[in-house]
N, C-alpha and C positions, 0 to 999 in steps of 0.2 A: 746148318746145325741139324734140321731133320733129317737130309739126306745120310748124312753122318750116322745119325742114332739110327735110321734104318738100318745101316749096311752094318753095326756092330748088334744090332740085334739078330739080324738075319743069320751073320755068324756065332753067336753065342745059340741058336737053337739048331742050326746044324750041326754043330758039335755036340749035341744032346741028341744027335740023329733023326731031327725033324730035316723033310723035304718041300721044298717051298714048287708052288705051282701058281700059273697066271691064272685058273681056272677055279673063280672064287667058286663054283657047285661041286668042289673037287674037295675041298678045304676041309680040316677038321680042324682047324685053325684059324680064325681070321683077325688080323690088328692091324688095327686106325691108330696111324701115328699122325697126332695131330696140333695144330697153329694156334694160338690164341691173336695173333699179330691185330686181327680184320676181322668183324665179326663178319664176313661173309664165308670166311675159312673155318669159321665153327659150323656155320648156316649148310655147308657143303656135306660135314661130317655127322651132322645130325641125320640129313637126307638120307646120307649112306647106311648107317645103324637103324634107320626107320625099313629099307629095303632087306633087310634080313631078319623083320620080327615072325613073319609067316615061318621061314625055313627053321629059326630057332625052337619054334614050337613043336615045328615037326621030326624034328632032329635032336633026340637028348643030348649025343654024344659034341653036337659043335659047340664052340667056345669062341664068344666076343672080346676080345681085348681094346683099350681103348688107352692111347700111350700119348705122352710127350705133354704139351704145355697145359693143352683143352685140359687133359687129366688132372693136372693138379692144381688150375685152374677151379673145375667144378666138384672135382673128388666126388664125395657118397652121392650128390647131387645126380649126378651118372648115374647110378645104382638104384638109386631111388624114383628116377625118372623112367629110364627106360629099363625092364626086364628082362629084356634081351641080352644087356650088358652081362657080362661075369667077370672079365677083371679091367679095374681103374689104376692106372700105373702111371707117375709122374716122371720127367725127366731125371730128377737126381735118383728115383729107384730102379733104374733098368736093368740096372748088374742083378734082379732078384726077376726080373721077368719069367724066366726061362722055371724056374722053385714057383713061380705062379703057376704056370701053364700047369704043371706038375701037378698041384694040389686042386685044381680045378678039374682036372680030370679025375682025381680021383674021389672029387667029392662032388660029383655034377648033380647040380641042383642043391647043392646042400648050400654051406656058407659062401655069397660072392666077397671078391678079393679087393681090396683097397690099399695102395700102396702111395702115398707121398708123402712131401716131405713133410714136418711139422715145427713152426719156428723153434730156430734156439739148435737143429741138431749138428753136433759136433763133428768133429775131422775124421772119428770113424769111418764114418760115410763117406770124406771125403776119400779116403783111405780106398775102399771098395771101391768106386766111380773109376781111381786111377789102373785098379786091377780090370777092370771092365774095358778101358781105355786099350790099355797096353798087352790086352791079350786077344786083340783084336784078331780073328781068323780071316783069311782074304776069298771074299767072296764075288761071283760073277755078276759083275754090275754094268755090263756092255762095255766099259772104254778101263782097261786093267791098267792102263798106265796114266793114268789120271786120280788122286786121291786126296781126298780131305781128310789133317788134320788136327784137333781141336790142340790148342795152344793156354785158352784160358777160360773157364763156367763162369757163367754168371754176369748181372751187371749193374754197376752202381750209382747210374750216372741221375735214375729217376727221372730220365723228361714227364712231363706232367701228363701226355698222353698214352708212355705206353708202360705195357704188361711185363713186359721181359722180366724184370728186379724181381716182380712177384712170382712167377713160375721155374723161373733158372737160379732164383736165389742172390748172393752177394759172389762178385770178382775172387775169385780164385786163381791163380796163374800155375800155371802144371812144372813140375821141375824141368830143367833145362836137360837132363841126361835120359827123362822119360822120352821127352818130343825125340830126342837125338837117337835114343834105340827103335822110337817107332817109325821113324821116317827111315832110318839101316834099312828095317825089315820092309818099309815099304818097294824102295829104292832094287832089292835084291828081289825083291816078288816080281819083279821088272815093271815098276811106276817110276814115270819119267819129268812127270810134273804135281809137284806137290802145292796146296793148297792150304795155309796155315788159317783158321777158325777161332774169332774170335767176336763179341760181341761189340765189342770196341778193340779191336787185336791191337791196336797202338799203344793200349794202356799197359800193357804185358808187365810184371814187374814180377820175378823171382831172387828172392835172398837166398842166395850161395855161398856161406861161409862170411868174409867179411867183404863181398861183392851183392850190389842189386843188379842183378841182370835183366835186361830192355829186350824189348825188338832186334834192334839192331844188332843185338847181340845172338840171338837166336837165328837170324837169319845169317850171319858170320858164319855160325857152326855150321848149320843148316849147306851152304854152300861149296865146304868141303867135301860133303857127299862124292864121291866118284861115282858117277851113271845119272845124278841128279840132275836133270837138263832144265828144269823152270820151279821158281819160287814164286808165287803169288799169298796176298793176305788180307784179309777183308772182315768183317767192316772198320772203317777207319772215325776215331770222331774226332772234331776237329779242334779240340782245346789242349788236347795230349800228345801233340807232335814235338818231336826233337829233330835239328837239324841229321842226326848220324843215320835218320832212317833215309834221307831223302842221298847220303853220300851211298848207303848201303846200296839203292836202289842204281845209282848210277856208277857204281865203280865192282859190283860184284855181278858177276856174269850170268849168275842161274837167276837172282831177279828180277824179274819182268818190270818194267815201263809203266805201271798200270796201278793208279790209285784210286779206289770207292771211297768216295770220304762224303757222308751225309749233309745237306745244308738245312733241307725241312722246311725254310722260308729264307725270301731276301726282305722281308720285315723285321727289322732290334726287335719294335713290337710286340709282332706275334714272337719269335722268340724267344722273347722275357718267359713268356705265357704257355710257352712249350718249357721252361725250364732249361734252355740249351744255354751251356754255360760262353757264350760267345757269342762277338755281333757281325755283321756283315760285313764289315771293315776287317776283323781281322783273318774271316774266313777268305775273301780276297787275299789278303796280304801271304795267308798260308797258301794257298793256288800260285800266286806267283812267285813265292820261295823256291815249292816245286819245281816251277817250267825253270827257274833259274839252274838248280842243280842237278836235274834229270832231263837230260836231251832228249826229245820225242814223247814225252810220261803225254799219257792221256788220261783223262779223269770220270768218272762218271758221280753221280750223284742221287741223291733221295729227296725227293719233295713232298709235302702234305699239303693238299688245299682243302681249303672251307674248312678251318680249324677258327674253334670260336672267337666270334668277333672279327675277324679276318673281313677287312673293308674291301673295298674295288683298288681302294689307293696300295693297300700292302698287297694285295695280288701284282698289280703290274708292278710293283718294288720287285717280288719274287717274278718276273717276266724276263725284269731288267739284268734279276741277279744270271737269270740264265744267259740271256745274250753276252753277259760280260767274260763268264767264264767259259762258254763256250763246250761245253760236254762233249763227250762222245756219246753216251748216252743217257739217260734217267729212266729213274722209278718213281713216276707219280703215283700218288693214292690221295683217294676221296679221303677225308676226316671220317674214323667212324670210334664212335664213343669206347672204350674197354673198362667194363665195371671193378671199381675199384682203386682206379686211378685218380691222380687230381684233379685231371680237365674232366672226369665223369661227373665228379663228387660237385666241386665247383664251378664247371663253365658252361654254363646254358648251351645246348647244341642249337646253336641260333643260324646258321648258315644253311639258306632249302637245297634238300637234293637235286633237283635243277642245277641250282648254282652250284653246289661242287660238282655236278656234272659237266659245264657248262667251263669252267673254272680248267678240269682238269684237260678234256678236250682239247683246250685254247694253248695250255703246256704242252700239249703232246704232240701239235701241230706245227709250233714252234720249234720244238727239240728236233721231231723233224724234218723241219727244212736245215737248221745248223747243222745236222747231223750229214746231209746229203750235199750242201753245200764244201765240207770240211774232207768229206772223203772221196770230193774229188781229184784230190791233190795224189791221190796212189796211184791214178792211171796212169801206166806206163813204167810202175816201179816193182822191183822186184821185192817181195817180202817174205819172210821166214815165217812159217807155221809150223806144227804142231797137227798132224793130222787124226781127225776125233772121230770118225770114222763114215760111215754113209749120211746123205743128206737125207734130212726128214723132207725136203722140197724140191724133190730132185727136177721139176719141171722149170726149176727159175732159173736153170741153168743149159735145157735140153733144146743147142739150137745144135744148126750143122756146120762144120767147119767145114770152107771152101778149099776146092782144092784152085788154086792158082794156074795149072795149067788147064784146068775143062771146065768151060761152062755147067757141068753139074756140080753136086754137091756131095760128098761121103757124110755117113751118117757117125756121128762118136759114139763107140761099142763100148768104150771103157764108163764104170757107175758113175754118178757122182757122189764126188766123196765133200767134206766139208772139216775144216780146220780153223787155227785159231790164229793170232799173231801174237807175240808179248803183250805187245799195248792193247788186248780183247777183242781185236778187232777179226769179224766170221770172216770166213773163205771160202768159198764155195770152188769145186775146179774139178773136171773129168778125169780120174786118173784110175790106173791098176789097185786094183784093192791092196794090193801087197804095200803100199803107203799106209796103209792103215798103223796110226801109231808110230811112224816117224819124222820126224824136223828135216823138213824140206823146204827149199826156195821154190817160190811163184809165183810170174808174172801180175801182174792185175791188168785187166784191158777194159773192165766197167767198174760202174760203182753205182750201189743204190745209198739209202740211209741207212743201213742197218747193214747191207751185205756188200763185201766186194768180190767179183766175178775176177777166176783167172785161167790162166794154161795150166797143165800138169808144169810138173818143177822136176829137182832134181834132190836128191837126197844129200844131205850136209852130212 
């Protein structure tokens, strides 16, 4: 979702003829869009707006901006804390961003800017949000044919620990003909795989006349695209599933193999206590529906440990949930309180940071060996990617290919480049750059936990 609000913010001030530069000493601009998820993702952001209080003083003319959840999270708080700030802008105000910067420039040092939302506000807004959305400009974000698009604001689900509800507001689902004209324009920008966003994207639910349109439904449309080569959609929870998503998945061609669907604990439990509307029985029973109706689907997952009260006996419960379903990958995360919520208000943080340290480790050590156990099953197989463009680790790859008739060795000249497969799984492989950006076949000949090693391929 940030990534998102970045790239429609970046284009809505481009089009106001601002020029973005990686050279924050350059800036007469700068915004922190920022996480409420973790409070160590505010911890980070604080850091960062503390390094810019010298320049700000020395500098009448720059300007702080401070965007996304944090913002509407602490609003005047902001303002009133650090002096540096000049404007606090929450995720439902971004369409007004760009009228900030604006007024802040021309009133520097006079009145700082506050923008979120305030309960109770109507479809107005909602109104604007969608203009913001759908007049998205396309801007250079390294991989052009790759794009996330938001499908639905908001979320109503209230787990007891987290923030979302309170900073993104309640479940709104975007009309079926917006998503459908914004992916056209994506699709014709030459974006090859699209990304549908949502906070629970399974819950999707638009009224259409005398029709409630679903998921499945939108991914139907969605797949007519002509040029549209990969559908993916995330996050998934898991009490809002209908079987037509899982036939979608496996009878419609641009859908990828590939479901995130959160578990958070294999403790009932701790679950009650997280408010997750579901118990461990039936989140199995929905994984196994899956592998039933989706040939190959791989799954990944979210886990929280050291959530209050959280015994030795419901960790290894959540150990066990893991071994059972077998991941391709996870997202673990320590427990960390967010004010405002139920488990802040009500649940003693009784679990020492040790132990969810200690806790999380023990998960992560687990996932991967399943992880590295499972994908050795590729060696020797040919798989279809998605190529994303140069490796950020080009050394995990940089041995020499022998040549068969000479005892020496030739060195591989070609980059490494690195790619994806439907079911999420990374690719790392030598090839001409000119792949950058197309679906090709390639071999696998290694495999770690996390990555598998191949030959160049060929283009499909």
């Amino acid at each position: 979702m940030n990534k998102l609000d970045s790239e429609l913010v970046r284009g809505q001030l481009e089009q106001l003829g601002y020029q973005f530069t990686s050279d924050s000493d350059r800036a007469g601009v700068i915004i922190f869009n920022t996480c409420s998820v973790r409070q160590h993702a505010e911890d980070k952001v604080i850091s960062k707006i503390g390094q810019f209080h010298r320049r700000h003083q020395d500098d009448p003319e720059l300007i702080l901006a401070v965007i996304g959840c944090m913002a509407q999270r602490l609003g005047r708080e902001l303002l009133n804390t650090y002096r540096q700030v000049d404007i606090v802008c929450g995720p439902g105000q971004l369409h007004r961003l760009g009228l900030l910067i604006e007024q802040a420039r021309q009133n520097r040092r006079g009145n700082r800017l506050l923008a979120i939302d305030e309960p109770g506000e109507g479809s107005g807004k909602n109104d604007e949000l969608e203009e913001f959305d759908t007049s998205r400009s396309f801007v250079d974000t390294g991989q052009p044919f790759q794009a996330f698009l938001r499908i639905m604001r908001g979320c109503n689900n209230f787990c007891s620990y987290c923030i979302v509800p309170y900073v993104r507001g309640p479940e709104r689902s975007r009309p079926m003909n917006h998503i459908l004209a914004e992916a056209r324009r994506l699709v014709a920008a030459g974006v090859k795989e699209i990304t549908l966003l949502g906070q629970a994207v399974n819950k999707y639910r638009f009224r259409d006349n005398d029709r409630t349109l679903q998921l499945a439904d939108v991914l139907e449309t969605l797949n007519e695209i002509e040029g549209l080569k990969r559908l993916r959609f995330v996050t998934n929870y898991p009490s809002h599933f209908d079987d037509r998503i899982f036939r979608a998945m496996a009878d419609l061609k641009s859908v990828c193999p590939y479901l995130h669907i959160c578990a958070q604990s294999g403790s009932n439990r701790v679950l009650r206590a997280m408010n997750r509307r579901y118990s461990v029985e039936e989140y199995l029973e929905l994984i196994e529906r899956a592998r039933d109706l989706v040939p190959g689907i791989t799954v990944a997952g979210d886990f929280i440990v050291g959530f209050p009260g959280e015994t030795d006996r419901d960790f290894q419960a959540t150990a066990e949930l893991m071994k059972k379903v077998r991941f391709k990958n996870c997202f673990i995360f320590k427990y960390s309180p967010r004010p405002g919520t139920t488990a802040e208000t009500r649940l003693p943080d009784d679990i020492p940071l040790e132990v969810k340290k200690s806790r999380n480790w023990e998960l992560l050590a687990l996932q991967n060996e399943i992880a590295f156990e499972d994908s050795q099953r590729f060696i020797g197989q040919n798989v279809e990617i998605l190529v994303e463009g140069y490796s950020k680790k080009s050394h995990l790859n940089a041995v020499a290919k022998n040549d068969d008739q000479a005892p020496d060795s030739k060195t591989i000249s070609d980059p490494q480049l690195v790619g994806r497969t439907g079911g999420d799984h990374i690719v790392v492989f030598n090839g001409p750059k000119t792949l950058i950006g197309q679906i090709i076949n390639v071999t696998v000949n290694k495999a770690s936990a996390l990555t598998l090693f191949a030959e160049s391929g060929v283009i499909i």
